[in-house]
GUMI-608074 format. One record per residue (C-alpha): residue number from 0; residue in three letters; x, y, z. Coordinates in nm, 2 decimals, always signed. Layout:
! residues N
[NUM, 'ALA', [X, Y, Z]];
...
! end
This chain:
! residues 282
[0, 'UNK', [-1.62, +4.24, +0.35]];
[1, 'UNK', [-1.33, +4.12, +0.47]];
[2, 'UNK', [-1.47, +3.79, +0.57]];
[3, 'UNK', [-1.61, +3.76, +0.19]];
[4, 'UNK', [-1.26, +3.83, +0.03]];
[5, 'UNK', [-1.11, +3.53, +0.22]];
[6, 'UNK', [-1.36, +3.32, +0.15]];
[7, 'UNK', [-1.29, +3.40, -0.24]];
[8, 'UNK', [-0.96, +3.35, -0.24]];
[9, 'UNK', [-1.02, +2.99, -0.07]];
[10, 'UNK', [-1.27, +2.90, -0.37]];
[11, 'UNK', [-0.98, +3.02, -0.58]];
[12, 'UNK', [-0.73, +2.85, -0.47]];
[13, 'UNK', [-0.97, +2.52, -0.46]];
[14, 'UNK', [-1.06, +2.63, -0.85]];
[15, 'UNK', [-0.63, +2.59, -0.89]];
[16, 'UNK', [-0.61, +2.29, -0.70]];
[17, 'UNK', [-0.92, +2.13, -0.90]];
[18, 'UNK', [-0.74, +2.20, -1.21]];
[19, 'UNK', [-0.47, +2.06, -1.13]];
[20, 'UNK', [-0.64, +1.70, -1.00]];
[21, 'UNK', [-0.83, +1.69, -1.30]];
[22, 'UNK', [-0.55, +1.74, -1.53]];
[23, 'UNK', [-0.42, +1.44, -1.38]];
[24, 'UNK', [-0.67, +1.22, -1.37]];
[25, 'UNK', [-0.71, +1.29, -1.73]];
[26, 'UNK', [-0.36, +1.19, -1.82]];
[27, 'UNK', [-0.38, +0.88, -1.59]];
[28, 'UNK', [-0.71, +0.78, -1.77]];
[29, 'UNK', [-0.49, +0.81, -2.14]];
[30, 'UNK', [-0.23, +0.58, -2.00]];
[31, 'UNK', [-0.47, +0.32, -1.91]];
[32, 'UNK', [-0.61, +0.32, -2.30]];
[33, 'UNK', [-0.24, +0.30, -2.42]];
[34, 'UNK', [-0.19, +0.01, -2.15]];
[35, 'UNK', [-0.50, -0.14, -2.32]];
[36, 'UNK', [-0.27, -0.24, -2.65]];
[37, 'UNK', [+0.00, -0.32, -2.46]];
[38, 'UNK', [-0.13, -0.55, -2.20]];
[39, 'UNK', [-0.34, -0.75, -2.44]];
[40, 'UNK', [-0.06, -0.78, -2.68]];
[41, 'UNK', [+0.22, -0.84, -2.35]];
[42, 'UNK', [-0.06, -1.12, -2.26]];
[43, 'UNK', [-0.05, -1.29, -2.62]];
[44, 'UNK', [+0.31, -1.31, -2.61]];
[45, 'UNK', [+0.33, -1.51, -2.22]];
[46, 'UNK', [+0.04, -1.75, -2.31]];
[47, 'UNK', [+0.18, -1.85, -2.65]];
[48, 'UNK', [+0.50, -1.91, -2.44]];
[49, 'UNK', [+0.37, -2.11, -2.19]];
[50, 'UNK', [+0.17, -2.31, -2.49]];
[51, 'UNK', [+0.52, -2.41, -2.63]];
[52, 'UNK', [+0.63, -2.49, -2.26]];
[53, 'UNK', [+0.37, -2.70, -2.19]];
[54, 'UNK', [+0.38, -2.92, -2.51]];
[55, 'UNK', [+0.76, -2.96, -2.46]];
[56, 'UNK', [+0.76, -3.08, -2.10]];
[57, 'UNK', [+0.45, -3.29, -2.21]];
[58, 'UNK', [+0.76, -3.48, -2.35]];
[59, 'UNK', [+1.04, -3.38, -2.17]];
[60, 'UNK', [+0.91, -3.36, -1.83]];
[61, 'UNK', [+1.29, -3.39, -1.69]];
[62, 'UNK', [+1.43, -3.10, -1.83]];
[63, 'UNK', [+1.28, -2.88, -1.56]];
[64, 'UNK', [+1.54, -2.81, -1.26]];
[65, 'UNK', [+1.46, -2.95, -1.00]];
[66, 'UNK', [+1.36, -2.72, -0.70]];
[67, 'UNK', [+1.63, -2.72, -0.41]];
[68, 'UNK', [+1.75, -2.48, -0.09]];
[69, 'UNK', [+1.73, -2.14, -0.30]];
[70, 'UNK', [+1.68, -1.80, -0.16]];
[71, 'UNK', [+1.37, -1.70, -0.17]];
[72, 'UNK', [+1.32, -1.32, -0.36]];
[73, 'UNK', [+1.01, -1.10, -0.38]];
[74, 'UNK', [+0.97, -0.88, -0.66]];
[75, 'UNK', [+0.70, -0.64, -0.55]];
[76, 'UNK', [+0.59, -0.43, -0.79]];
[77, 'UNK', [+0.45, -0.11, -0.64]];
[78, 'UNK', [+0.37, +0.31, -0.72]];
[79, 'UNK', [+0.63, +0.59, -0.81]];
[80, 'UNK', [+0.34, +0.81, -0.79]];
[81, 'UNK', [+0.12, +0.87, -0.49]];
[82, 'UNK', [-0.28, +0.95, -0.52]];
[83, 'UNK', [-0.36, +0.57, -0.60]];
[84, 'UNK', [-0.50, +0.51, -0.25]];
[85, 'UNK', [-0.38, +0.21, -0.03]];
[86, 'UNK', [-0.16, +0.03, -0.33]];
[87, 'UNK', [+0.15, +0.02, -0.19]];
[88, 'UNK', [+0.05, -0.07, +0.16]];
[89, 'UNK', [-0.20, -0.41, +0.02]];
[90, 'UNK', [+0.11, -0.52, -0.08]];
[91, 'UNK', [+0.27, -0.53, +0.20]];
[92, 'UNK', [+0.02, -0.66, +0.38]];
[93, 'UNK', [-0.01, -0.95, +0.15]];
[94, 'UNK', [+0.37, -1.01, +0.16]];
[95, 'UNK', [+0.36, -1.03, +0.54]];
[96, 'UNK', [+0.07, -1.32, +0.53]];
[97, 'UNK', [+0.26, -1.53, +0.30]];
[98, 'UNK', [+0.62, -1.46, +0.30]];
[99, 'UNK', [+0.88, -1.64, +0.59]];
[100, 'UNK', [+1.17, -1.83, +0.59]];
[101, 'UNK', [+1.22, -2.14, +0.37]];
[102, 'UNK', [+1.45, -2.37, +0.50]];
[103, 'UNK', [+1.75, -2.21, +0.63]];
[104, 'UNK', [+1.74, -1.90, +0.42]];
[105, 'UNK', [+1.54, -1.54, +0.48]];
[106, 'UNK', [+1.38, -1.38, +0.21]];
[107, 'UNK', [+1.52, -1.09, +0.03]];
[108, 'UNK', [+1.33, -0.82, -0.14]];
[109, 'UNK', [+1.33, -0.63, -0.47]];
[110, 'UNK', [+1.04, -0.34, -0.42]];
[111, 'UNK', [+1.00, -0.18, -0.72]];
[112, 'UNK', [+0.85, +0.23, -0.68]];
[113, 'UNK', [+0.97, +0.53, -0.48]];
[114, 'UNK', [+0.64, +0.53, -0.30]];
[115, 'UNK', [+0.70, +0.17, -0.17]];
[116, 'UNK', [+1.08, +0.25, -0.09]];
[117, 'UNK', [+1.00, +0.47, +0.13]];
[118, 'UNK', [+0.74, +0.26, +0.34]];
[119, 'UNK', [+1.03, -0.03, +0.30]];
[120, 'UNK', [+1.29, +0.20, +0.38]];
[121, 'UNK', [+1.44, +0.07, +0.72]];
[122, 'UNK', [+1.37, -0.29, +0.63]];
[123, 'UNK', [+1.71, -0.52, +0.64]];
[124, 'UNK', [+1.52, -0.77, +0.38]];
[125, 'UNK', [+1.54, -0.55, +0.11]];
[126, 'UNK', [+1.85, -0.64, -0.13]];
[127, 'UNK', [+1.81, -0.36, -0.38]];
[128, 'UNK', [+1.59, -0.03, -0.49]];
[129, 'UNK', [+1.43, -0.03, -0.84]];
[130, 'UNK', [+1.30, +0.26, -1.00]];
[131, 'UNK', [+0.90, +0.23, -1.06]];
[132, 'UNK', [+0.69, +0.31, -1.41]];
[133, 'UNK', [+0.54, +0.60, -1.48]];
[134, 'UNK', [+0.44, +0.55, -1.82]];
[135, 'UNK', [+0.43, +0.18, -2.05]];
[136, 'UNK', [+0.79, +0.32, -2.23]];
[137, 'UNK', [+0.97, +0.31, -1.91]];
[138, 'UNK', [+0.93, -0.05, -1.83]];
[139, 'UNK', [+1.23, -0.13, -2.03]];
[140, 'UNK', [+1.43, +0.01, -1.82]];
[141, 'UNK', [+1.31, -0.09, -1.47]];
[142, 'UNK', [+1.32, -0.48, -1.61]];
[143, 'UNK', [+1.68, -0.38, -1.71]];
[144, 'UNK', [+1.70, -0.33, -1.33]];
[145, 'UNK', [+1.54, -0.58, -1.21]];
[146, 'UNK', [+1.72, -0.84, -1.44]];
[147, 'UNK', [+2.07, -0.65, -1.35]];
[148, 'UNK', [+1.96, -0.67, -0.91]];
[149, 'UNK', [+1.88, -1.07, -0.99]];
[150, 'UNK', [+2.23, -1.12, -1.14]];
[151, 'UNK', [+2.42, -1.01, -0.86]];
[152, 'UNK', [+2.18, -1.16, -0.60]];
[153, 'UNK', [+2.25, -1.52, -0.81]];
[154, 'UNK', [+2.63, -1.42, -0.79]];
[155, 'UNK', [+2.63, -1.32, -0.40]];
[156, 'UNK', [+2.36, -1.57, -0.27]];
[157, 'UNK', [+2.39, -1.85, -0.54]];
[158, 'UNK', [+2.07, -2.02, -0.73]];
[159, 'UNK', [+1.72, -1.75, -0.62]];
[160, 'UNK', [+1.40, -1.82, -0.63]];
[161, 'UNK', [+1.12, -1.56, -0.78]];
[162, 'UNK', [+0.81, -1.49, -0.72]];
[163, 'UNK', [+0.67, -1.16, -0.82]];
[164, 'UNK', [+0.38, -0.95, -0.59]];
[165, 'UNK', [+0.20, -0.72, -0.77]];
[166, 'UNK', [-0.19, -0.56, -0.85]];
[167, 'UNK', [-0.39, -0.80, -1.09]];
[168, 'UNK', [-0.59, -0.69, -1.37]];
[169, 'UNK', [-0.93, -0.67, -1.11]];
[170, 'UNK', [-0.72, -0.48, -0.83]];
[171, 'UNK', [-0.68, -0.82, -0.62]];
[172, 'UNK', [-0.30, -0.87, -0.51]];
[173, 'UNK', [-0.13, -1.13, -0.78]];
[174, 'UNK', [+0.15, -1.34, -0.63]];
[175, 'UNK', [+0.36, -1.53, -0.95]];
[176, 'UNK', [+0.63, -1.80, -0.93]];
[177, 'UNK', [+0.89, -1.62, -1.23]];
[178, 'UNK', [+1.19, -1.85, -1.10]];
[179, 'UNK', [+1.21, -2.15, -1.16]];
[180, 'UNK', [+1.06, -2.06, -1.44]];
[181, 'UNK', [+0.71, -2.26, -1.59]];
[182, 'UNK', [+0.67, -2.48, -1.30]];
[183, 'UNK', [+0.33, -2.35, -1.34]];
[184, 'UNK', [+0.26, -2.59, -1.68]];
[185, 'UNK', [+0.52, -2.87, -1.62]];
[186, 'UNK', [+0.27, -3.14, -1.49]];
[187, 'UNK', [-0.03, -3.08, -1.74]];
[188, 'UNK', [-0.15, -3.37, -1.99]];
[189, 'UNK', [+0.00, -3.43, -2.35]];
[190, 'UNK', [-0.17, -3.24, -2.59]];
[191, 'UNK', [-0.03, -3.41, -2.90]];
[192, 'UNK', [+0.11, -3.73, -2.96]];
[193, 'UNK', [+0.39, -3.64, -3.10]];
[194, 'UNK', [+0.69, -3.41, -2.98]];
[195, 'UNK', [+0.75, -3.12, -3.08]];
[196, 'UNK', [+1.02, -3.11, -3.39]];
[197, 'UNK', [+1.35, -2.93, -3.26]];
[198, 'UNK', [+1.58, -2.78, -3.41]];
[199, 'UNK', [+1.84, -2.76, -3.05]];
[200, 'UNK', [+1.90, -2.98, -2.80]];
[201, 'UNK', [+1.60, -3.00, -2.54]];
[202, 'UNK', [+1.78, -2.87, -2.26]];
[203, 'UNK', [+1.90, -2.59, -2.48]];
[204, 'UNK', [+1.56, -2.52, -2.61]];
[205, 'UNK', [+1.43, -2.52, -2.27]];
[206, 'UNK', [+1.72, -2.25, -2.16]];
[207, 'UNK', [+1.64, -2.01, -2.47]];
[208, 'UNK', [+1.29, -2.03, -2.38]];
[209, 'UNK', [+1.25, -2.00, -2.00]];
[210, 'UNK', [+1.44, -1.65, -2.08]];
[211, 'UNK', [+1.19, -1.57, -2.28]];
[212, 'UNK', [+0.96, -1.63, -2.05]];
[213, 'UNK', [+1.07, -1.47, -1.79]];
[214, 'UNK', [+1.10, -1.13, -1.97]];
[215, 'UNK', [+0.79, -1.17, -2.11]];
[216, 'UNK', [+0.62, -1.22, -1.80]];
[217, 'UNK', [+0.79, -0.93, -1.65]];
[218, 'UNK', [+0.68, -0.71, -1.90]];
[219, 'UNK', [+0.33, -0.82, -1.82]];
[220, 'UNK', [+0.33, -0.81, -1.50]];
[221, 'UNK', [+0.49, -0.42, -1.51]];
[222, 'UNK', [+0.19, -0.34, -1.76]];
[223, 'UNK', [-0.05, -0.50, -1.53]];
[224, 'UNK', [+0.02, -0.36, -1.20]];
[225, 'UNK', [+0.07, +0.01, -1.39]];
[226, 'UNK', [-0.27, -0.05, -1.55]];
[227, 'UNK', [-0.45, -0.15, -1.19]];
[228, 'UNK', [-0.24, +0.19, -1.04]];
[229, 'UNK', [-0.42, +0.44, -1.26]];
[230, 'UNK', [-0.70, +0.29, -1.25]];
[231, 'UNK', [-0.72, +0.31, -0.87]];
[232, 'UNK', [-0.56, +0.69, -0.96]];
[233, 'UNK', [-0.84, +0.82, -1.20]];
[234, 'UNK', [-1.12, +0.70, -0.93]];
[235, 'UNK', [-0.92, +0.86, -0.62]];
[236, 'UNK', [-0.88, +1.16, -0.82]];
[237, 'UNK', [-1.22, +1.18, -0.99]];
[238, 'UNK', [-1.30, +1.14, -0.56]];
[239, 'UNK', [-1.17, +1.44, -0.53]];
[240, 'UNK', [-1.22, +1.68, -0.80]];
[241, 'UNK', [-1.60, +1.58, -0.66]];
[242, 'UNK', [-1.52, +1.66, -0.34]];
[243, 'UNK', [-1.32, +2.00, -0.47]];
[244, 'UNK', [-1.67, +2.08, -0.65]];
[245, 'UNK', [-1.89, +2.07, -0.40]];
[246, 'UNK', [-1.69, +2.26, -0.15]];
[247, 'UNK', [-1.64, +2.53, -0.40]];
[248, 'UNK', [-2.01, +2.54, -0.41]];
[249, 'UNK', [-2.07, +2.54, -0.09]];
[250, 'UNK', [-1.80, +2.84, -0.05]];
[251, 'UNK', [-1.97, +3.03, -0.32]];
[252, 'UNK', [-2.33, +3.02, -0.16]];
[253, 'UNK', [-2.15, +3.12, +0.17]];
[254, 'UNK', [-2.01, +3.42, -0.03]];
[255, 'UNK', [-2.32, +3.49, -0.15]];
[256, 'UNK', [-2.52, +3.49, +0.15]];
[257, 'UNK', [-2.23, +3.76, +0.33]];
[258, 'UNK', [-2.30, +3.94, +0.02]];
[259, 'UNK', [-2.66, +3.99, +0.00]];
[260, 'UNK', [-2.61, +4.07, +0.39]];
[261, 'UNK', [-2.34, +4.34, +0.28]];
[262, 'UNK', [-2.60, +4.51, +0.05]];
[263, 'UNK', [-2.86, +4.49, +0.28]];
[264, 'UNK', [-2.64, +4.67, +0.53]];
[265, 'UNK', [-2.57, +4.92, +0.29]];
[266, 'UNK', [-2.88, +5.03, +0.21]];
[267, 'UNK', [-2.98, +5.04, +0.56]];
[268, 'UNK', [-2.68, +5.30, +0.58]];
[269, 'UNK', [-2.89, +5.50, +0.29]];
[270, 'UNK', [-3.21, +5.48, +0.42]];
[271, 'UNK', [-3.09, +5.59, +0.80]];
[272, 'UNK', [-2.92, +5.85, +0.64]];
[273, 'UNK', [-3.20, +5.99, +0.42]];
[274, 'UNK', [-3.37, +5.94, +0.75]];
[275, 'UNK', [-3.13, +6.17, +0.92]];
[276, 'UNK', [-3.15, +6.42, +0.59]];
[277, 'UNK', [-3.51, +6.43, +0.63]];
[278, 'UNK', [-3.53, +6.50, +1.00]];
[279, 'UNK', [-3.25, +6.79, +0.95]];
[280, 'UNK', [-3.45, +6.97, +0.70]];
[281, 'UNK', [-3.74, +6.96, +0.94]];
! end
């Protein structure tokens, strides 16, 4: 009896745990159809950008600044959540195979998530902490951060260079040049063949828009990486509300199997004891 009991208050406590898992994998899966709109319209916005970009420097291919001895800055955009697997640590792994020094200056870091903090926590490359995404309506506030930690690295370490690490749209790791900004679309062919009417001077044009840019892609790649994280987190967790299932079946055959033994003890208790009755009256 005993034995039974404990294994019933194991399936319960799996039945509270399962609950629990599934109620988050549910709420992971509506974020990634609210990510939907976002993403696609985030998307819109950078490749419109980068349109404009590249039929300006079709014309005014000097503009750009030219590329010199700055630090070198990761942006690596990781989980404030755990249950998403392995996320935090494939990004690591592709920072060591393709970060090092450049020239004569280390990089610096900018991880972005409490659950990569902590696996960067004694690392001496790491400039500053910034708070990860949840949901899609707290991005504003991390790129607040990371625009605020990229100031004051510009004012203690002079011009940066940025490239951004983070979980593409199919789960592969995504490495991005931000800064210098659209260095990406600065040697393509002349589209038209005529420039572009202004109605600023080109290097001022070219300012006001690489801003743009860079917030734009920021904002897309926060909305792509939190999109690929719960993703990753609904299949994990659907994992293991399967897993929760089964071993709550499993623990309530097992229950029922010391059961049907109980009862057939017991009524071998009734029938020795009618068998005793019996042999009294006789």
């Amino acid at each position: 009896m005993t034995r039974r009991r404990d294994l019933e208050r194991h399936r319960r406590s799996l039945g509270e745990i399962r609950e629990i898992m599934n109620s988050m994998k549910t709420l992971a899966y509506l974020e990634t159809r609210k990510l939907n709109r976002f993403l696609a319209a985030q998307q819109s916005v950078v490749r419109n950008i980068e349109d404009a970009a590249e039929d300006f420097l079709g014309f005014f291919p000097t503009m750009l600044p030219e590329t010199g001895d700055e630090t070198p800055v990761y942006l690596i955009i990781g989980s404030e959540r755990g249950f998403c697997g392995d996320f935090n640590h494939e990004l690591l792994r592709h920072l060591d195979s393709t970060s090092g020094i450049r020239g004569n200056k280390a990089p610096l870091l900018l991880p972005v998530g409490r659950k990569l903090h902590l696996l960067l926590e004694h690392d001496a490359r790491v400039a500053a902490y910034i708070d990860g995404v949840n949901v899609v309506e707290e991005a504003y506030s991390t790129l607040n951060q990371i625009v605020h930690e990229l100031t004051e690295l510009r004012l203690k370490h002079g011009p940066v260079s940025l490239s951004g690490l983070y979980h593409g749209e199919e789960g592969n790791i995504a490495m991005q040049i931000l800064l210098p900004p659209l260095q990406h679309v600065a040697r393509k062919p002349q589209r038209f063949s005529y420039p572009p009417e202004l109605n600023l001077p080109p290097r001022d044009f070219l300012m006001k828009l690489a801003d743009q840019y860079l917030f734009a892609a920021l904002y897309e790649m926060l909305y792509t990486s939190l999109m690929s994280e719960n993703q990753l987190r609904v299949s994990h967790l659907d994992g293991a509300v399967q897993y929760l299932d089964d071993e709550s079946a499993n623990l309530a055959r097992r229950s029922n199997t010391l059961r049907q033994e109980e009862i057939i003890e017991e009524i071998e208790v009734i029938l020795l004891s009618a068998a005793n009755l019996n042999a009294d009256e006789h």
